[in-house]
C-alpha positions as a printed NumPy array, in Angstrom:
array([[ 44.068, -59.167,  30.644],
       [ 42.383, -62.434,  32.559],
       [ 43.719, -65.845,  31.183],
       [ 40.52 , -67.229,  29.754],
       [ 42.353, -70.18 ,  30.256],
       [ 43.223, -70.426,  33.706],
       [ 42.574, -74.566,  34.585],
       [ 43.375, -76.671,  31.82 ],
       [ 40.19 , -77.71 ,  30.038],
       [ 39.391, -79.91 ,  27.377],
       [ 40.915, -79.445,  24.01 ],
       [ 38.743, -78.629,  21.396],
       [ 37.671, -82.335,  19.821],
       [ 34.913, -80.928,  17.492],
       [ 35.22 , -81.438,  13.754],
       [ 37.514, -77.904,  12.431],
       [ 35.319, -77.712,   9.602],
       [ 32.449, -76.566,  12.072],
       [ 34.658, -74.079,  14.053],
       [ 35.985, -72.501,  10.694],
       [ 32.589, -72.4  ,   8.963],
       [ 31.296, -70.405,  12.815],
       [ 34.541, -68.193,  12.669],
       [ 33.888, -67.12 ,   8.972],
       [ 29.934, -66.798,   9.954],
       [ 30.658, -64.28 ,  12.373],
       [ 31.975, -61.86 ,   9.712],
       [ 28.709, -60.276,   9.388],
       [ 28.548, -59.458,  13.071],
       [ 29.806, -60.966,  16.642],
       [ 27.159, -60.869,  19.269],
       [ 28.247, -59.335,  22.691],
       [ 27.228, -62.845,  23.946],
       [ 28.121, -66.39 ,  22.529],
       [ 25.228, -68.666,  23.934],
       [ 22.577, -71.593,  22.796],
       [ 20.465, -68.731,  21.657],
       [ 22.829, -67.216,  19.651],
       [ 24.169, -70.814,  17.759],
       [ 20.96 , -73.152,  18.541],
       [ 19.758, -73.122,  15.695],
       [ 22.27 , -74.087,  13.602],
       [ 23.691, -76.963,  15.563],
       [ 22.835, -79.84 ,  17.785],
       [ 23.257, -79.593,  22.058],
       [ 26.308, -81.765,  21.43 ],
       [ 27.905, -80.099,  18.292],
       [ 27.23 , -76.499,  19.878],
       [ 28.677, -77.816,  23.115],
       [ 31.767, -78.794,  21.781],
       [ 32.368, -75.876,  19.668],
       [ 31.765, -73.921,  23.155],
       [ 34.716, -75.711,  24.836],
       [ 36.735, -75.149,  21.446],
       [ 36.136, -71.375,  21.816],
       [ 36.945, -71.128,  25.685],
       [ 40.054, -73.369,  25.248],
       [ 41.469, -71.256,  22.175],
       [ 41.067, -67.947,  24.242],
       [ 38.465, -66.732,  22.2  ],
       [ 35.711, -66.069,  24.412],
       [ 35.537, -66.102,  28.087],
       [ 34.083, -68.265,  30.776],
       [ 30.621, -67.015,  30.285],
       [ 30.95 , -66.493,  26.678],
       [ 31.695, -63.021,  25.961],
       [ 34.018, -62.24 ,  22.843],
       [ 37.601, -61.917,  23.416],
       [ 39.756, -59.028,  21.421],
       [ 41.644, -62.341,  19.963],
       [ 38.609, -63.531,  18.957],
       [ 37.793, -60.051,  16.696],
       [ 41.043, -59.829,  15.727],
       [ 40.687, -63.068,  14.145],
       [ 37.187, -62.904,  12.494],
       [ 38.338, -59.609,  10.69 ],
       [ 41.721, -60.924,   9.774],
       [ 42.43 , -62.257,   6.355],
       [ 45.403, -64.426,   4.052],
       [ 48.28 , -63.539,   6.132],
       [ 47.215, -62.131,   8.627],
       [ 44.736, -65.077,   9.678],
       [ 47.497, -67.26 ,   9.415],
       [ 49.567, -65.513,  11.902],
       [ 46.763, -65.29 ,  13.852],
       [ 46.319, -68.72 ,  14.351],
       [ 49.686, -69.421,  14.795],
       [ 49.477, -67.24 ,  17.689],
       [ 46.149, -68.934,  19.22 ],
       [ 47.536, -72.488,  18.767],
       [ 50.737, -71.673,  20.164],
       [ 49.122, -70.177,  23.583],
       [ 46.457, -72.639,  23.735],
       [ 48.404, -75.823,  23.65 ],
       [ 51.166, -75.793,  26.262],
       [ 53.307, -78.696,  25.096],
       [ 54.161, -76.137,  21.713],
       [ 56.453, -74.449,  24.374],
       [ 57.972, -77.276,  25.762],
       [ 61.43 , -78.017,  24.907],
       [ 60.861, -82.032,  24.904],
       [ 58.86 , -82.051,  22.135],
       [ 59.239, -80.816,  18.663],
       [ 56.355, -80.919,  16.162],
       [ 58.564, -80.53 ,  13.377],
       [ 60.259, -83.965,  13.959],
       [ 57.796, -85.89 ,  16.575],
       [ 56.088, -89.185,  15.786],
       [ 52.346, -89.657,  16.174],
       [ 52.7  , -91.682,  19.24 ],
       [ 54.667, -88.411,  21.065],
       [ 51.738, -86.427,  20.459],
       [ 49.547, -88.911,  21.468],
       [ 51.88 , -88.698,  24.615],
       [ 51.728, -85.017,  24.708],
       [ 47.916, -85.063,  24.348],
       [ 47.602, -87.29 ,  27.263],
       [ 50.404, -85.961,  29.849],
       [ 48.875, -82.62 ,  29.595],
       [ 45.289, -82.875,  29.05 ],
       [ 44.704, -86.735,  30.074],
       [ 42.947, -87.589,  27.221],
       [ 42.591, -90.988,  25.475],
       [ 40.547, -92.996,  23.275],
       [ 38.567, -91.571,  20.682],
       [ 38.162, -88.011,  22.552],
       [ 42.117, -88.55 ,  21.971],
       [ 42.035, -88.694,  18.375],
       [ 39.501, -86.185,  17.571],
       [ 41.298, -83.323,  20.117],
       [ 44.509, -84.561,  17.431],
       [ 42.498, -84.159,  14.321],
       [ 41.335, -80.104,  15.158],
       [ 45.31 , -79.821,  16.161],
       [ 46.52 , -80.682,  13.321],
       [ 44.02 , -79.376,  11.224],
       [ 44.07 , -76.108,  13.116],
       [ 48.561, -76.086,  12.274],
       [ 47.842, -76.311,   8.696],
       [ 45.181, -73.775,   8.729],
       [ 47.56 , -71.583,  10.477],
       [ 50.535, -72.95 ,   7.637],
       [ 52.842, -74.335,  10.975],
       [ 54.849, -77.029,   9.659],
       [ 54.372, -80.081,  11.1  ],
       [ 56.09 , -83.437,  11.321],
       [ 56.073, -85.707,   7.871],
       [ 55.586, -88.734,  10.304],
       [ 52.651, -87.319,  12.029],
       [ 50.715, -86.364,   8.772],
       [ 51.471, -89.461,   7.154],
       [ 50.125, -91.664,  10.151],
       [ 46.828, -89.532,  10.711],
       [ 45.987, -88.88 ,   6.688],
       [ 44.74 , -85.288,   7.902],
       [ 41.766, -84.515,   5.955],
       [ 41.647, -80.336,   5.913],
       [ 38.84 , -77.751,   5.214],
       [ 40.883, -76.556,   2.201],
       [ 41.25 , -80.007,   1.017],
       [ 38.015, -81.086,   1.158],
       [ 36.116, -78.596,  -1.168],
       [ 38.979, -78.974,  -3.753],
       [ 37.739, -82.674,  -3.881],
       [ 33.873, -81.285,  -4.043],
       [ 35.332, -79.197,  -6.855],
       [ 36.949, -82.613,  -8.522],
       [ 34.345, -84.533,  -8.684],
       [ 31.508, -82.111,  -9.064],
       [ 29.78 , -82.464, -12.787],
       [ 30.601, -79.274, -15.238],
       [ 27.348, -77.158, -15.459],
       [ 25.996, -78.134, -12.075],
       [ 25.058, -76.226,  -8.833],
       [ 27.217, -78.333,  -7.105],
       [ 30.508, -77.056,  -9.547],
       [ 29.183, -73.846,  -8.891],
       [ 29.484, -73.516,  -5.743],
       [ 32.337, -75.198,  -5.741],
       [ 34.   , -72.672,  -8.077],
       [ 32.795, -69.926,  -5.593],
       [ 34.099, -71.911,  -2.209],
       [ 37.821, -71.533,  -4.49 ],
       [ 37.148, -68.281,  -5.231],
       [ 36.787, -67.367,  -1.806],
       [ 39.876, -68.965,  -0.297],
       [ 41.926, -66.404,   1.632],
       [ 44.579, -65.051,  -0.612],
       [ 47.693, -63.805,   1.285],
       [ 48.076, -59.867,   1.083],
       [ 51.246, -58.872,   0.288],
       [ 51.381, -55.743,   2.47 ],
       [ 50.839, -57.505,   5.402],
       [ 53.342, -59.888,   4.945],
       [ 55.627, -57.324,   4.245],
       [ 54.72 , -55.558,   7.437],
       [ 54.527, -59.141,   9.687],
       [ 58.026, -59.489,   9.017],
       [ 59.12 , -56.321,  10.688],
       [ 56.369, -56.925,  13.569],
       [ 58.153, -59.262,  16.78 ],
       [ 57.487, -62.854,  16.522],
       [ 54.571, -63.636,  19.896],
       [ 56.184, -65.798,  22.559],
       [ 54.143, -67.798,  24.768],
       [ 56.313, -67.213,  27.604],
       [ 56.164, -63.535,  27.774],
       [ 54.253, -62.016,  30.663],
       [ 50.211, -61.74 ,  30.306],
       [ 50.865, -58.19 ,  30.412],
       [ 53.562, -58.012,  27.594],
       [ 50.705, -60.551,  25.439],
       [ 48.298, -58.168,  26.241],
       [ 50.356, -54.993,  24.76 ],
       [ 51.582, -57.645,  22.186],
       [ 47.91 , -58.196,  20.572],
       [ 46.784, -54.825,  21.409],
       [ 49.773, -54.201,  18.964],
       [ 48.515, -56.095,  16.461],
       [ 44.88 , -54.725,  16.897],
       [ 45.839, -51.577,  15.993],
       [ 48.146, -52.734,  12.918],
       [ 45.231, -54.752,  11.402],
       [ 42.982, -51.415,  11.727],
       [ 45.509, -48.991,   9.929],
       [ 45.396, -51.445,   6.843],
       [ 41.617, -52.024,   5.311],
       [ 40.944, -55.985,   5.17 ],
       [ 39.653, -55.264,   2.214],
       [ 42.919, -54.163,   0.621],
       [ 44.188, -58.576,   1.113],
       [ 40.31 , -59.621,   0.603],
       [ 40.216, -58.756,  -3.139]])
């Protein structure tokens, strides 16, 4: 496998709603090509642009766009096993996870400020967006993160967001409707492939490429023997 990744890039800095909503879009097909053509019309130069350099940073597609098997093992994947899946992506993505010096589960907001800068040299507000998809992307994935970090930023997640919409929508309106439907279609976690995750080896960034490559190839084939469907309801 060829790191997608090999010079350190720009993290991803555009808002995690729009890289969700584009990962859940591609559900009903992933073209052989990610390009302007493919996502112009639904967002700006700049929006589509950023979610570019999200996707190539993450590992999901490639230098000239094409698909990654991460990136289909992640658009098929539900509950669970998305979770795990993310876990996976943020951990190889962000270098400073592996680093012994710093500890998300106990690290201030100014260390990841620090950790954010010493690795990617970004400040400012490019700084504090890259932070926001971080976080937000840990939560997705259910990776505990520090109490001191989440009470300085005052994370505002995908989940959280349409349970407000839900809150303050008006009973017997279109926009409680589709509120209703945006609960109803949060990921439930599938039993049997927790069951199964906890038998399957925990993914360590440091392993070879070749033993990652084996590692999600793995994985491929255990999401395939078990119908998405089956966790989807």
């Amino acid at each position: 496998m060829v790191d997608v990744r090999d010079k350190k890039t720009l993290p991803p800095y555009v808002s995690y709603r729009t890289f969700r909503n584009f990962i859940d879009g591609l559900e009903t097909g992933i073209p052989d090509r990610i390009d302007r053509s493919y996502w112009g019309d639904r967002y700006s130069g700049s929006s589509g642009t950023q979610l570019m350099t999200a996707l190539r940073f993450l590992g999901l597609v490639d230098s000239t766009g094409i698909p990654t098997t991460r990136m289909r093992q992640l658009v098929s994947a539900k509950g669970a096993q998305r979770s795990e899946i993310l876990k996976q992506i943020g951990h190889t993505a962000f270098d400073f996870l592996s680093e012994r010096s710093f500890d998300p589960r106990g690290a201030t907001y100014s260390q990841l400020e620090e950790a954010f800068y010493n690795n990617y040299q970004v400040t400012g507000d490019v700084a504090r967006k890259c932070i926001k998809f971080f976080i937000s992307l840990e939560n997705d994935a259910g990776v505990p993160l520090s109490p001191f970090i989440m009470k300085k930023t005052k994370t505002i997640r995908a989940s959280t967001g349409r349970k407000k919409t839900t809150a303050r929508a008006i009973p017997g309106t279109k926009g409680n409707s589709i509120a209703q439907q945006s609960e109803s279609a949060m990921p439930v976690p599938a039993t049997w492939y927790e069951m199964v995750l906890t038998k399957f080896p925990t993914f360590d960034p440091a392993w070879s490429e070749d033993v990652k490559l084996k590692w999600f190839e793995a994985f491929d084939t255990l999401l395939k023997k078990g119908s998405p469907s089956h966790s989807d309801g």
